[in-house]
C-alpha positions as CSV (number, residue, x, y, z in Angstrom):
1,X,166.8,156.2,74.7
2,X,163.0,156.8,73.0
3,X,162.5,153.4,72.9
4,X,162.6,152.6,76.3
5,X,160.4,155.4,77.4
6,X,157.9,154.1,74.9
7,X,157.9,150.9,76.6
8,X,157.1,153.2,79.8
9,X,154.1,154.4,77.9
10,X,155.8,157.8,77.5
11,X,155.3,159.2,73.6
12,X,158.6,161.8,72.9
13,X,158.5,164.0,70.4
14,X,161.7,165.1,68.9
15,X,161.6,168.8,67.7
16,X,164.7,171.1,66.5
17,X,163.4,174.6,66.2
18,X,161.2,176.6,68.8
19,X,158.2,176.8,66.3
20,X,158.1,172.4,65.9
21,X,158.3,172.5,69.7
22,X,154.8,175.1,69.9
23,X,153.6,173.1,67.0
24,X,153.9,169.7,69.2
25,X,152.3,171.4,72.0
26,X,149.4,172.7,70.6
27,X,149.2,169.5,68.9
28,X,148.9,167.8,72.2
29,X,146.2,170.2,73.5
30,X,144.0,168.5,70.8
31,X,145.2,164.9,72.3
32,X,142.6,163.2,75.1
33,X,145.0,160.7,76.2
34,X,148.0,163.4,77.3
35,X,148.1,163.9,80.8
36,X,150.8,165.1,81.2
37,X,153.8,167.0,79.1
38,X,157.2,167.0,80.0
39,X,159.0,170.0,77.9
40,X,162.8,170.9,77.1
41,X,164.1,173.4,79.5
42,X,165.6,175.0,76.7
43,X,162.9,174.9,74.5
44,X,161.0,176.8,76.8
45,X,163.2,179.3,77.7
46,X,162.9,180.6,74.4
47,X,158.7,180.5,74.0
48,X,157.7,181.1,77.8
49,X,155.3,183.4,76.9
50,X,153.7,181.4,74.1
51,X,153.3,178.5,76.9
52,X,151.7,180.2,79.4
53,X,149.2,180.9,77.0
54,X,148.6,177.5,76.1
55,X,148.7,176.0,79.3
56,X,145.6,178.5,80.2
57,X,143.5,176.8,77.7
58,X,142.8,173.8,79.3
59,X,143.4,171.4,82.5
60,X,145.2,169.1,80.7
61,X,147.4,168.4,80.1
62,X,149.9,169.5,83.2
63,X,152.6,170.8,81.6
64,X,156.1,170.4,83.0
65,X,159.5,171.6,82.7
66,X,162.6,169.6,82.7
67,X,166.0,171.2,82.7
68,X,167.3,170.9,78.8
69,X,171.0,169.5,77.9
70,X,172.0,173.3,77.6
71,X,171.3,173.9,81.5
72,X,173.1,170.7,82.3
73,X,171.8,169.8,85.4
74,X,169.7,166.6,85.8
75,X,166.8,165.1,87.0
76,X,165.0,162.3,88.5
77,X,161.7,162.5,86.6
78,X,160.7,159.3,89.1
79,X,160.5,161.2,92.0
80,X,159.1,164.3,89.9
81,X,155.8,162.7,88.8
82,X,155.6,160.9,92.0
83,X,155.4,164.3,93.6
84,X,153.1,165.8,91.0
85,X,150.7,163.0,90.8
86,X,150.8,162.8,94.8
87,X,151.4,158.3,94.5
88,X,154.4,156.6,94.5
89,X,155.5,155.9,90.9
């Protein structure tokens, strides 16, 4: 499934403990060519207040949440960005 995002120019970054995932974002903070960050549901359930922190440093990148696998409930990340970015994606 990574790989075809990668072909979409989307870089994931796999993490399996809440402090890789606030590693990876303040990692991407750092990263001129992130525009935008689309983050684990889950993940941020857990570190919300760590986020909001991070997200005040900066104006990018936008960063997004996206309901996790625990939540279960998808989404159309198409439609998403297209609303987000304000064109049709």
């Amino acid at each position: 499934m990574a790989e075809g995002y990668k072909i979409a120019g989307v870089h994931p970054i796999a993490v399996t403990s809440d402090d890789e995932f606030l590693r990876a974002l303040e990692g991407l903070l750092s990263n001129e060519e992130a525009g935008i960050v689309l983050m684990d549901g889950d993940y941020v359930s857990a570190v919300g207040e760590k986020i909001e922190r991070l997200k005040t440093r900066s104006k990018l990148p936008v960063y997004l949440e996206v309901p996790g696998k625990k939540s279960g409930t998808t989404v159309d990340l198409k439609s998403m960005i297209s609303r987000i970015m304000g064109v049709k994606v």
